[in-house]
LOLO-179897 format. One line per 5 residues: number of its first residue (from 1); for each residue x, y, z of N, C-alpha, C. Coordinates in steps of 0.1 Angstrom, whole numbers. Example, Ala and Ser with C-alpha at 12.3 -4.5 7.8 and 13.67 -1.06 7.14 Angstrom:
<loses>
1	132,-57,78,123,-45,78,132,-33,78 ~ 128,-22,71,137,-11,71,129,0,79
</loses>
This chain:
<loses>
1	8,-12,0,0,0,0,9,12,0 ~ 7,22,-8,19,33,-12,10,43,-2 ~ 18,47,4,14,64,16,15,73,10 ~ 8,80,10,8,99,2,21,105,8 ~ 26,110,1,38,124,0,35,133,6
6	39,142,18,38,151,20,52,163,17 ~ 47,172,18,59,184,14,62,193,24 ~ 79,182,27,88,189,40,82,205,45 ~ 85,204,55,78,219,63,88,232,52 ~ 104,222,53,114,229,48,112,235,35
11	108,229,23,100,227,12,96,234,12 ~ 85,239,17,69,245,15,72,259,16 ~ 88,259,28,87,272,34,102,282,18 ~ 105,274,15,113,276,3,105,276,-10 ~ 97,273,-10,89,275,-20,80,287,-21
16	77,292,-1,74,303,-7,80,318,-7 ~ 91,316,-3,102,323,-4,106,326,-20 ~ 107,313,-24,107,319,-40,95,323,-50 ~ 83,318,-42,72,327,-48,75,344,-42 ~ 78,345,-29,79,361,-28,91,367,-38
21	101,361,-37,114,365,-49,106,366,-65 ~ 98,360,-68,92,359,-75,88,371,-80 ~ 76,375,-68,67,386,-71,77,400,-67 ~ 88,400,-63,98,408,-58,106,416,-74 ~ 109,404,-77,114,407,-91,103,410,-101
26	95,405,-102,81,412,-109,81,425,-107 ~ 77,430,-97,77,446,-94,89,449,-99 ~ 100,447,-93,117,450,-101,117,451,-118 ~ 108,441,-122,107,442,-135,102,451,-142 ~ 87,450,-136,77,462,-142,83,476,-141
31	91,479,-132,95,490,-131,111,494,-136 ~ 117,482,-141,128,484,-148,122,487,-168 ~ 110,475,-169,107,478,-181,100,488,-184 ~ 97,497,-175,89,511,-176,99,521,-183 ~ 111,519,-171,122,530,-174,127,524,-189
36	128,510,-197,135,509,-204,129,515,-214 ~ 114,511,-215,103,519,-225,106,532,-223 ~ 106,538,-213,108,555,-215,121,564,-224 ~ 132,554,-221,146,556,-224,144,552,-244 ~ 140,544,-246,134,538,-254,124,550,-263
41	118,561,-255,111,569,-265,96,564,-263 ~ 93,555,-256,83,548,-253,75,558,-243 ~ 69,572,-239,70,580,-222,51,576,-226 ~ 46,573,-235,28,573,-231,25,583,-223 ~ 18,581,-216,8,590,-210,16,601,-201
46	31,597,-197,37,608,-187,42,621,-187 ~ 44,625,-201,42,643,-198,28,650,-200 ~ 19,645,-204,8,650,-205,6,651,-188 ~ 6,635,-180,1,638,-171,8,649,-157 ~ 22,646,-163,28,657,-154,30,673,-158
51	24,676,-170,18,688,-175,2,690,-166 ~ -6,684,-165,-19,685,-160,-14,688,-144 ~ -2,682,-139,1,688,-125,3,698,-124 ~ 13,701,-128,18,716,-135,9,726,-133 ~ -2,723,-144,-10,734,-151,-17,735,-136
56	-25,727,-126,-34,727,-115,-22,736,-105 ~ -10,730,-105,0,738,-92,-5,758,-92 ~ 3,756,-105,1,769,-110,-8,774,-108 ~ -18,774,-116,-35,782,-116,-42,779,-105 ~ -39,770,-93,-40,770,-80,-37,779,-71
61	-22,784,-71,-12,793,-70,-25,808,-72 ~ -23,808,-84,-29,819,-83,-42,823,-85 ~ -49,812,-86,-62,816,-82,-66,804,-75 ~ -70,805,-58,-74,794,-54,-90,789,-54 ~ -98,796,-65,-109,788,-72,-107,784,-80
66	-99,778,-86,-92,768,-94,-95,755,-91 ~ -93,749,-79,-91,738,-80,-107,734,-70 ~ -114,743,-67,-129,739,-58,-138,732,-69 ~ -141,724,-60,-157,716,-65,-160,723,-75 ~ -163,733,-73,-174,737,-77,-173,741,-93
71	-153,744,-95,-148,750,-107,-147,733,-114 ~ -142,725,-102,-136,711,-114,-148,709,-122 ~ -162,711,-113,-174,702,-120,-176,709,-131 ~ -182,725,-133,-176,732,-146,-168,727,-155 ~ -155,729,-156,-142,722,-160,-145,711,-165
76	-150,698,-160,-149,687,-167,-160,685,-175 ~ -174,693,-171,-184,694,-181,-181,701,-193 ~ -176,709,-193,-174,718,-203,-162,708,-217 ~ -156,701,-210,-146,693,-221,-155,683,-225 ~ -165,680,-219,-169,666,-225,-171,666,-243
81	-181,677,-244,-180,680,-261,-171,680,-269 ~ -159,685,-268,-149,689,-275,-141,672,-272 ~ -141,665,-264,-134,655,-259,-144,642,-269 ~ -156,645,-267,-160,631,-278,-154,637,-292 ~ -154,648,-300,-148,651,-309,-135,646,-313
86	-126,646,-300,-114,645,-300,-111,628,-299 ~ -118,622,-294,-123,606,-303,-122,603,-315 ~ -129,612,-320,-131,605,-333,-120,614,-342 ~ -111,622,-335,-99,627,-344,-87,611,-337 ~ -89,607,-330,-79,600,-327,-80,584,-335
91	-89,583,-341,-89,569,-352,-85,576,-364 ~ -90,589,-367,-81,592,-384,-66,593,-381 ~ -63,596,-368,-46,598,-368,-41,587,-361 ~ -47,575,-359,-40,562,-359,-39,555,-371 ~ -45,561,-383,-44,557,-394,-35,566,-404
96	-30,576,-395,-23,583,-404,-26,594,-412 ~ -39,596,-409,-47,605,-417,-51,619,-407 ~ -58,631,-416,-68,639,-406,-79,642,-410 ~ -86,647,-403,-101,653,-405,-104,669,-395 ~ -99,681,-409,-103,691,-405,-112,701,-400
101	-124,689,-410,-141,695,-408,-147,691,-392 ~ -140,685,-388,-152,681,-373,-154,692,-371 ~ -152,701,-369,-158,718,-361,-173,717,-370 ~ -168,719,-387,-181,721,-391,-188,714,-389 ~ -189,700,-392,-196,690,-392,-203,688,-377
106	-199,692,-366,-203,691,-355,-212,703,-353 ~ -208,713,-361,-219,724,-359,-229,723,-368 ~ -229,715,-379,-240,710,-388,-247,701,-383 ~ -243,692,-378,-251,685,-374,-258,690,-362 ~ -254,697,-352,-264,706,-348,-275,713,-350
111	-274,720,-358,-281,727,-368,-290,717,-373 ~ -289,707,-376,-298,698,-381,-307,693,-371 ~ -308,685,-358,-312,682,-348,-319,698,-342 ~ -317,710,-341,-321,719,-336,-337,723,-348 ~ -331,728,-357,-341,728,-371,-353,720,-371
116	-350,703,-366,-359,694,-368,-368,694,-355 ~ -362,695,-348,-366,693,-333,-371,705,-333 ~ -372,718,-332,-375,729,-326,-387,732,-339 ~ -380,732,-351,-390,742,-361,-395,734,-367 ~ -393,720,-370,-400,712,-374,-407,700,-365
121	-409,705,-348,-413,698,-338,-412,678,-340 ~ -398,676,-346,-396,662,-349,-392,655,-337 ~ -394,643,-331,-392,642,-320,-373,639,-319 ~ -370,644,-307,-359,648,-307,-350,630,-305 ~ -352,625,-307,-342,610,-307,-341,606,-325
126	-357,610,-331,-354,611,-347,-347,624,-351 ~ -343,631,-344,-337,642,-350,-323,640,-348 ~ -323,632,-339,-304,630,-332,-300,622,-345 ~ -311,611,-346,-305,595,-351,-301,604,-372 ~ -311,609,-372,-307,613,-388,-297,622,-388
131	-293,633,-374,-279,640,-381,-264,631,-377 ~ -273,621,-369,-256,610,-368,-257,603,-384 ~ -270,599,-388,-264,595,-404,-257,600,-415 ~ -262,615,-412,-258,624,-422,-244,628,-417 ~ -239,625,-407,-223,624,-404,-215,611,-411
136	-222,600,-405,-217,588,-414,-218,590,-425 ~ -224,597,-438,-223,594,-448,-214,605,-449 ~ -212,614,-445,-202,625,-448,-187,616,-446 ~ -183,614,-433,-178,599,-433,-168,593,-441 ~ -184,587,-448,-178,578,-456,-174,584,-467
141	-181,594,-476,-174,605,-484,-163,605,-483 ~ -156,609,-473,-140,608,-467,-135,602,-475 ~ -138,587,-464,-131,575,-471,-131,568,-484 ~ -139,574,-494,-144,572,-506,-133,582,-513 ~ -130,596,-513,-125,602,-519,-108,602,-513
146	-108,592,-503,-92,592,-506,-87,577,-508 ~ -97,565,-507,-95,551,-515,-99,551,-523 ~ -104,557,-533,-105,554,-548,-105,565,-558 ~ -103,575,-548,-97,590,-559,-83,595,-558 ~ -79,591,-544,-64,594,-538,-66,605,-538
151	-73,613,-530,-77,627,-527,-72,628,-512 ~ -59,633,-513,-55,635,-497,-64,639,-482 ~ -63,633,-473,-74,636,-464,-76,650,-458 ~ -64,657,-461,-60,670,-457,-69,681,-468 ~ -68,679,-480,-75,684,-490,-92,681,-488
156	-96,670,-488,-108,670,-487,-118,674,-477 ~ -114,670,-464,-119,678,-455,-113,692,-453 ~ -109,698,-457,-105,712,-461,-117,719,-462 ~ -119,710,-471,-135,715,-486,-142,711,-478 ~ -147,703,-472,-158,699,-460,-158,710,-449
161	-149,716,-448,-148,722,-435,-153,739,-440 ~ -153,739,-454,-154,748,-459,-177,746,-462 ~ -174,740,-467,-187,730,-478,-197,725,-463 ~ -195,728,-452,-204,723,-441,-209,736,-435 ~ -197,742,-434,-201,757,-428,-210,762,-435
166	-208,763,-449,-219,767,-458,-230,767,-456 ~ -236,752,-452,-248,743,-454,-249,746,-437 ~ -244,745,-424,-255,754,-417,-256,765,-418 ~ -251,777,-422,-256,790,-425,-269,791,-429 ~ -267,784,-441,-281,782,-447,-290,773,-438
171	-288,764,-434,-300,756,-423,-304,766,-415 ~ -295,774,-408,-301,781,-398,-311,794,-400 ~ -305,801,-415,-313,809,-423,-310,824,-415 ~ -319,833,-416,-318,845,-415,-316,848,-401 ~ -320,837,-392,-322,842,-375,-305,838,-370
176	-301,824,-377,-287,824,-372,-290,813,-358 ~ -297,810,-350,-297,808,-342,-312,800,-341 ~ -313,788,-331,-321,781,-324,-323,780,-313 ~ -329,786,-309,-324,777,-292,-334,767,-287 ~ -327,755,-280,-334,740,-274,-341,749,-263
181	-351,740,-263,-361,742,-249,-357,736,-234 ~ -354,747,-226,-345,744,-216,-351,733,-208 ~ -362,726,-211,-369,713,-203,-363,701,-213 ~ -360,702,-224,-358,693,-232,-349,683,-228 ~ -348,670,-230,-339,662,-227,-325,665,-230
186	-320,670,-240,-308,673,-248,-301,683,-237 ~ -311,696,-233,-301,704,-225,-306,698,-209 ~ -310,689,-207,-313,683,-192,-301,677,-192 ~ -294,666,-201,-288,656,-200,-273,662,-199 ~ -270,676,-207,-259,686,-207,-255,695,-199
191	-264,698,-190,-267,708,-181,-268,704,-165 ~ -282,691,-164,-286,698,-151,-287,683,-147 ~ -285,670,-153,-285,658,-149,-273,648,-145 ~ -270,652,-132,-258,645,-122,-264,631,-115 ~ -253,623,-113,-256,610,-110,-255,612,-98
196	-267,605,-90,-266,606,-74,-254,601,-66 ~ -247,604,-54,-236,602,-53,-233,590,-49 ~ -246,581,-41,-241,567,-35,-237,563,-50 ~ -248,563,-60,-239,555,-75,-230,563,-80 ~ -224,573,-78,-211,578,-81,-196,569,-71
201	-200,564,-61,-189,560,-52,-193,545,-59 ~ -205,539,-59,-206,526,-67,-194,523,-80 ~ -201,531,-90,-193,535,-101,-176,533,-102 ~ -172,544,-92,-159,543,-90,-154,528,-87 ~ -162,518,-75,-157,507,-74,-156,500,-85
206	-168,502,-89,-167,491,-104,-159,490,-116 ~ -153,507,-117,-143,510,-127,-130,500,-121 ~ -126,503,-106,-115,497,-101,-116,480,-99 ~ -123,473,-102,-126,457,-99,-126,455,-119 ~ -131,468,-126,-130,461,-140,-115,465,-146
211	-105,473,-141,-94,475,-138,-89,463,-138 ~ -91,459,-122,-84,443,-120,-86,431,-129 ~ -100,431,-135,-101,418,-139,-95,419,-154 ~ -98,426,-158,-89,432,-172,-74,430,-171 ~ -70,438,-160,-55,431,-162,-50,417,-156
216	-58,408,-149,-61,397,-144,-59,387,-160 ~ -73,390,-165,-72,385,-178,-61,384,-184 ~ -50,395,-188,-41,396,-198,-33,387,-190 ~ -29,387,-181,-15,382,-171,-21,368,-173 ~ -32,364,-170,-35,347,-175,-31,345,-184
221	-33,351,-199,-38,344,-214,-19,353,-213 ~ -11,363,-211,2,357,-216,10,347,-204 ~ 9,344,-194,17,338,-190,14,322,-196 ~ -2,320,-197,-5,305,-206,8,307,-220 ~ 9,319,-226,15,316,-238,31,320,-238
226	36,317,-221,47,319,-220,57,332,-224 ~ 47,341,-218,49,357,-220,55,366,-207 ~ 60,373,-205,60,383,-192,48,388,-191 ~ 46,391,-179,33,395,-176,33,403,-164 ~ 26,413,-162,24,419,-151,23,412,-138
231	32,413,-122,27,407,-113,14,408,-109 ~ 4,398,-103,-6,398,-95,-5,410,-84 ~ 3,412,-80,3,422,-68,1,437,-71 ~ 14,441,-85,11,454,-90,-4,453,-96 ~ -8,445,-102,-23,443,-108,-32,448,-93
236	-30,443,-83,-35,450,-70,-35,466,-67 ~ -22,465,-63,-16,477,-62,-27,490,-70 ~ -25,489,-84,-27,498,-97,-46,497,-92 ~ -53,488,-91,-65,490,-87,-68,496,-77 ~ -59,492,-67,-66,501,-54,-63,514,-56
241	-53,519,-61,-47,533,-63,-59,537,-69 ~ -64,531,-78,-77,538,-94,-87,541,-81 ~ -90,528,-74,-101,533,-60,-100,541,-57 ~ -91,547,-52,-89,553,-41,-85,569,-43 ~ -84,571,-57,-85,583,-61,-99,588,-69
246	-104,578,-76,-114,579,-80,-125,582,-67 ~ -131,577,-58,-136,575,-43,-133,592,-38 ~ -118,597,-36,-117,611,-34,-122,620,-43 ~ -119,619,-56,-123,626,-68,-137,630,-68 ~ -145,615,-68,-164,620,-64,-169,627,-56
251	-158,622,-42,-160,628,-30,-163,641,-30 ~ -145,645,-38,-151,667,-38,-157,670,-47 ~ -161,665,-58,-169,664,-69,-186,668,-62 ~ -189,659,-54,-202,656,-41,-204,665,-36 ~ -192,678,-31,-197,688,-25,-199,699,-28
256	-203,700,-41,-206,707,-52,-220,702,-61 ~ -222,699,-75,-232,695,-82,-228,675,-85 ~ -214,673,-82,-211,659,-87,-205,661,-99 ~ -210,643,-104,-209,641,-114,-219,642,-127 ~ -217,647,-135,-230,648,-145,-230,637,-155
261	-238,630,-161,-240,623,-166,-233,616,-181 ~ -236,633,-185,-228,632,-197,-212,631,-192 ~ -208,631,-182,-193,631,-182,-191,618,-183 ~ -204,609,-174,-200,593,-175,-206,592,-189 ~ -209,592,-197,-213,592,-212,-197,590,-219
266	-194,605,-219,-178,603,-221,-166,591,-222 ~ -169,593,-207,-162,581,-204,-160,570,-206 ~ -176,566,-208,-175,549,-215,-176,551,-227 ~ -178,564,-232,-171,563,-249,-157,560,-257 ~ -150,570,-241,-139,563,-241,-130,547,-239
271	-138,545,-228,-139,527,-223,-136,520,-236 ~ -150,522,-241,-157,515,-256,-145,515,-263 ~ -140,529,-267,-133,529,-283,-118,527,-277 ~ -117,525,-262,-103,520,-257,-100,503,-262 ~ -114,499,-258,-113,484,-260,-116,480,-272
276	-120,489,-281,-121,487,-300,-108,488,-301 ~ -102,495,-300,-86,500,-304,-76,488,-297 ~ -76,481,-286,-69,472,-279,-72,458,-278 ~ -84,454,-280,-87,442,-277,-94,437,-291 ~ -98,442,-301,-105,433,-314,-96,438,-325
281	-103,426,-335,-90,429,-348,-92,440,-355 ~ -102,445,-357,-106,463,-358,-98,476,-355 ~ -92,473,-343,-86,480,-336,-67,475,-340 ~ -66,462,-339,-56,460,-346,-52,464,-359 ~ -57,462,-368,-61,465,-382,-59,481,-381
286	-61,487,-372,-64,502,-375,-49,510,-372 ~ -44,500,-363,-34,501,-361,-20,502,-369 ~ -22,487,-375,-10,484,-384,-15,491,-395 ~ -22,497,-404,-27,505,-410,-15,515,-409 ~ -19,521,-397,-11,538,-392,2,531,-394
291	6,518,-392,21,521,-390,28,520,-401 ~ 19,504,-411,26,508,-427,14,498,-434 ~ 9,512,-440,-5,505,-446,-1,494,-458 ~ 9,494,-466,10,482,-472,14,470,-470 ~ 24,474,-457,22,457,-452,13,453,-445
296	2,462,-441,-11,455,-437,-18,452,-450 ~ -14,457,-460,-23,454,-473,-17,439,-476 ~ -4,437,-474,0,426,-475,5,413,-466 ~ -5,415,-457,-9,406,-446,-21,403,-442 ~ -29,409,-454,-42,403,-451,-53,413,-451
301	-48,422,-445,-57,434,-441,-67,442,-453 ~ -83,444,-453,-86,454,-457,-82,468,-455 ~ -74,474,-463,-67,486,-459,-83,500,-463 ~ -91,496,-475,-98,500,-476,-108,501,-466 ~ -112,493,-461,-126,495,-451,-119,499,-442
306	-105,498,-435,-101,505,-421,-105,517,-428 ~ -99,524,-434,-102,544,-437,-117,543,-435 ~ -121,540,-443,-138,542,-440,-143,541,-430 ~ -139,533,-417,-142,535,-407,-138,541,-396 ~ -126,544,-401,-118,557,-394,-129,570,-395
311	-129,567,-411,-132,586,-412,-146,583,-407 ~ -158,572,-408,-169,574,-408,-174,574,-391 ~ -165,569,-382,-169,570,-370,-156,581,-366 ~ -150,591,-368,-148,606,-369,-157,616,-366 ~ -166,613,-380,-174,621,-381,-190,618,-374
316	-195,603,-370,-202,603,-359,-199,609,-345 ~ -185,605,-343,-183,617,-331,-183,631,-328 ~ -177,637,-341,-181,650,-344,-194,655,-338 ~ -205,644,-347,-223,647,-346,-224,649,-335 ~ -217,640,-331,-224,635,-311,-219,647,-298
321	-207,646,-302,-199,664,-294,-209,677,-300 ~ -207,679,-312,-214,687,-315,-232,691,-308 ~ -240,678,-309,-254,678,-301,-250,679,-287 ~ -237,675,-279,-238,678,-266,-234,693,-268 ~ -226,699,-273,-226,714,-270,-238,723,-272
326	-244,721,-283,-256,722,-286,-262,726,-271 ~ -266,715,-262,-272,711,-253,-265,718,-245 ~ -252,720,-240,-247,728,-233,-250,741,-232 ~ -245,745,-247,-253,761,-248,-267,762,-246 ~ -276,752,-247,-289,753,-249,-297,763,-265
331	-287,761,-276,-288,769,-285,-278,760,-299 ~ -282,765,-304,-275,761,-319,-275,771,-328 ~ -261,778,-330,-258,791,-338,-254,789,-348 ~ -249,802,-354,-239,803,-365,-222,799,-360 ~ -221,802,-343,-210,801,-339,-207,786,-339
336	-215,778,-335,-217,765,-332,-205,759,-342 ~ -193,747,-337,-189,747,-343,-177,752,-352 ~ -175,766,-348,-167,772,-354,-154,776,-344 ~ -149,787,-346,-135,796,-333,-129,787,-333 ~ -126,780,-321,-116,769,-317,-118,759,-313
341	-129,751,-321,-132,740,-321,-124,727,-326 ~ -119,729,-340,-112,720,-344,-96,725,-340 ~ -93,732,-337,-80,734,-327,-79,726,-317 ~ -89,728,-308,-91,724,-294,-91,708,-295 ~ -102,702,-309,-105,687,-310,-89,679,-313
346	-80,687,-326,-71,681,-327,-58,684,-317 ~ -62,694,-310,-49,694,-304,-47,685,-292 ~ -61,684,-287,-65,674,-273,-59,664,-281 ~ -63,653,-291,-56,644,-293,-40,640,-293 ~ -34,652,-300,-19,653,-302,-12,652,-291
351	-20,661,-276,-11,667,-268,-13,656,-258 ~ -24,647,-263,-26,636,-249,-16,624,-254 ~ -11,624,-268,-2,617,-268,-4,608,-280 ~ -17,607,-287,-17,601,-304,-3,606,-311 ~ -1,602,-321,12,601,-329,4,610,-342
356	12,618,-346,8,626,-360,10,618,-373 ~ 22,608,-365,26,601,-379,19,586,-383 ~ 8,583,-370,1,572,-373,7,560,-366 ~ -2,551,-363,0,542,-354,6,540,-344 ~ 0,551,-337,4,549,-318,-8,555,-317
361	-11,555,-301,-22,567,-298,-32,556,-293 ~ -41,562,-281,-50,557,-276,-61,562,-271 ~ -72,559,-267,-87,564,-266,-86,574,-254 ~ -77,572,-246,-73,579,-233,-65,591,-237 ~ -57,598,-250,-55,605,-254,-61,614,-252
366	-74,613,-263,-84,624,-260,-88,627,-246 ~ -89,621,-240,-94,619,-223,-89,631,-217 ~ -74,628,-218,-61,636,-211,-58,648,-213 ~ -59,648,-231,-55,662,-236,-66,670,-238 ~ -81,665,-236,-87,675,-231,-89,684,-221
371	-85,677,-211,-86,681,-195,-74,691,-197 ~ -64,687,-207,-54,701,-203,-58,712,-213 ~ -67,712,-217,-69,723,-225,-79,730,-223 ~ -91,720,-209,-103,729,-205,-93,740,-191 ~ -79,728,-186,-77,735,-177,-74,749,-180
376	-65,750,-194,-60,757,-197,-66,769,-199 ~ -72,769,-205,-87,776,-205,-94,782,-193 ~ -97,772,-185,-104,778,-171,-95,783,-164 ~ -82,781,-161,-77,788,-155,-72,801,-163 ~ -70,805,-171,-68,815,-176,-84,827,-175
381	-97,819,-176,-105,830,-173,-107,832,-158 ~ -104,824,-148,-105,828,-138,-92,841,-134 ~ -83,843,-145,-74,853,-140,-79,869,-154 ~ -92,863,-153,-94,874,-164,-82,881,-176 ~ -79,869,-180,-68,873,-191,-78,873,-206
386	-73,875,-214,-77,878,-226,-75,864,-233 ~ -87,859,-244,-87,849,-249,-72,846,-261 ~ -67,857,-254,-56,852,-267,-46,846,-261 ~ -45,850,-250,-31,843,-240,-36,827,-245 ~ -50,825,-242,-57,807,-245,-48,802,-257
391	-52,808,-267,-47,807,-279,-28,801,-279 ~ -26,814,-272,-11,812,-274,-7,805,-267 ~ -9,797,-259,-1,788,-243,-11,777,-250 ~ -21,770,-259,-23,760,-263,-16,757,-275 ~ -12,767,-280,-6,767,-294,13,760,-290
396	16,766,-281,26,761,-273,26,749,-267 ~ 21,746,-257,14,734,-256,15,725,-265 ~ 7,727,-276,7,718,-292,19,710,-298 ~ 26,724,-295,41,721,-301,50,718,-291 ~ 50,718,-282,60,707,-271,57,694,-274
401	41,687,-275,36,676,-276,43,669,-291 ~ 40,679,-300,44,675,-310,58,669,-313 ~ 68,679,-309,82,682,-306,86,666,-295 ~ 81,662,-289,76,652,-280,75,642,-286 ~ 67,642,-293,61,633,-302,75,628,-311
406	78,634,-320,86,637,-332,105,627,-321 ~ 105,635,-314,115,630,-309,114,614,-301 ~ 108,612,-292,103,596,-289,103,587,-303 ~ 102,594,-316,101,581,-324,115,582,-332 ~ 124,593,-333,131,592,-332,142,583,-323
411	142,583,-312,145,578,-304,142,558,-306 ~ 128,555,-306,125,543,-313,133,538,-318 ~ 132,546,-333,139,543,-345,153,537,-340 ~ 156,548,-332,176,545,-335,176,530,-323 ~ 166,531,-314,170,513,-309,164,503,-316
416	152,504,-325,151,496,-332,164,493,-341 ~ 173,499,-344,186,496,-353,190,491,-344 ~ 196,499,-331,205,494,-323,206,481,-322
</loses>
């Protein structure tokens, strides 16, 4: 009769010694391969976010309603528009491409939804749904006249940006202006509808447990395929931190109006087009595209239908920013749309850290470099400066990122040789 094995006390206690060595060097890892990525040209999300320190120190400094409840909640409502825009500039420039017209096209399609809804009493969900079509087919236009005419993207939305403005002038007609019915859903949902705060602190947990299991997932499916992988612990670590800032964030958010609705709108727009871009072959494809569209042409890839869906969900985002500002202003103008709109859409993308030259860049981009450009913005009117300083400290801004940009891939390049 054979007796079961047991495992020496000695054993068990060395074994978990080398599981802690284990997880020891993990963290040693993750954090040596951080720095090697950085050195590498690889910096992601870290000057943007240590610019957004910066910017809060400062405009803190000197105006200490800057950083109150009451200014963040302002502040982050006010980006959300310009920030879903800045979405859908960040798939034409993972593809390598741009799209000028979102200003107009987001002020058109305004204009369209206001027109139908107000002067043609259309109910306002068929008025939404038809100026998001009339974006996607604009869209597609795009991608039609630069896969099969080779009409550079830069040229054509030129003329769209030119060719949209046109067409709401004329939608809006002699008055210039609409304005939404301040009961209406459109400026309720923009304006005056915050998420109560027990499900604001819910919310927050849930983002940080979908955190974990997300990176949970990956660290299973590469260690199965005999990959490096994030330790279990940092995977810890990184969630409770998301808690636990997020949890204070609502907190002083709470003593004020909160959170508004459309901000969490935003955000799982973001979510969404984070996990299009990262996790499906869509997002793959959109990818290798940006980095060298013919060898994705010659690996399989429809190079054709990525553009098209670049440009055509661009210019749904456009629609959809566009209708929330709409809703913000509670009005649909001739301004709508126009000043520093497509400044603000593509610079938020650039300066959060998308690549100009195509395939890099992520949905959290827009996220980031919006927030530095509402900050930018709000803290400059709280010092009653003149909208030109805005101008020029974003315009700066622009070009660090850029200059940022331009050098990290330089950098790439030469250890790719290396």
């Amino acid at each position: 009769m054979t007796t079961p094995t047991t495992t020496p006390p000695r054993t068990a206690a060395l074994d978990q010694s080398d599981e802690r060595l284990r997880q020891s060097e993990g963290l040693r890892g993750a954090l040596k391969s951080f720095l090697d990525s950085v050195r590498a040209g690889d910096v992601g999300a870290l000057p943007v976010v240590v610019g957004l320190l910066l910017i809060g120190t400062i405009f803190q400094a000197l105006n200490p309603v800057f950083l109150s409840s009451g200014n963040l909640v302002n502040l982050i409502l006010d980006s959300c528009a310009v920030g879903v825009i800045s979405l859908g500039i960040v798939c034409v420039l993972l593809v390598g491409e741009i799209d000028l017209s979102v200003g107009s096209v987001s002020g058109f399609t305004a204009a369209i939804v206001a027109v139908l809804f107000v002067r043609h009493n259309v109910n306002w969900v068929l008025a939404v749904l038809i100026a998001c079509v009339v974006a996607c087919v604009i869209g597609l236009l795009y991608g039609v006249l630069l896969t099969k005419f080779g009409m550079p993207s830069f040229v054509s939305s030129l003329s769209g940006l030119l060719a949209f403005l046109g067409l709401q002038l004329a939608l809006l007609g002699t008055q210039g202006s609409v304005n939404l019915p301040f009961d209406s859903k459109i400026v309720g949902f923009a304006q005056l509808d915050f998420v109560p705060p027990w499900l604001s602190y819910v919310l927050a947990a849930l983002a940080a447990v979908a955190l974990f299991l997300s990176g949970y997932e990956t660290m299973v499916r590469r260690r199965r395929a005999n990959l490096s992988a994030r330790p279990l612990n940092l995977l810890v670590i990184r969630s409770v931190a998301l808690l636990i800032a997020l949890e204070l964030l609502f907190w002083y958010l709470n003593q004020d109006r909160g959170v508004g609705w459309m901000v969490v709108f935003f955000v799982t727009l973001v979510l969404a087009l984070n996990y299009a871009i990262t996790r499906t072959r869509w997002g793959r494809s959109l990818l290798a595209v940006g980095g060298n569209a013919e060898a994705a042409r010659r690996s399989g890839i429809n190079v054709r239908n990525v553009y098209w869906s670049a440009f055509v969900l661009c210019s749904l985002l456009a629609a959809v920013g566009g209708i929330l500002a709409a809703g913000r202003l509670a009005s649909a103008n001739l301004s709508s749309g126009t000043g520093d709109v497509n400044l603000n859409a593509i610079a938020a993308a650039v300066i959060g850290g998308t690549s100009l030259f195509g395939g890099r860049g992520s949905a959290f981009s827009a996220l980031l470099g919006t927030l530095v450009i509402a900050a930018i913005a709000s803290g400059l009117t709280l010092l009653n400066l003149d909208s030109s300083y805005r101008f020029v400290i974003t315009g700066l801004v622009l070009a660090i990122a850029v200059a940022i940009d331009s050098l990290a891939r330089k950098s790439r390049v030469s250890h790719g040789r290396a």
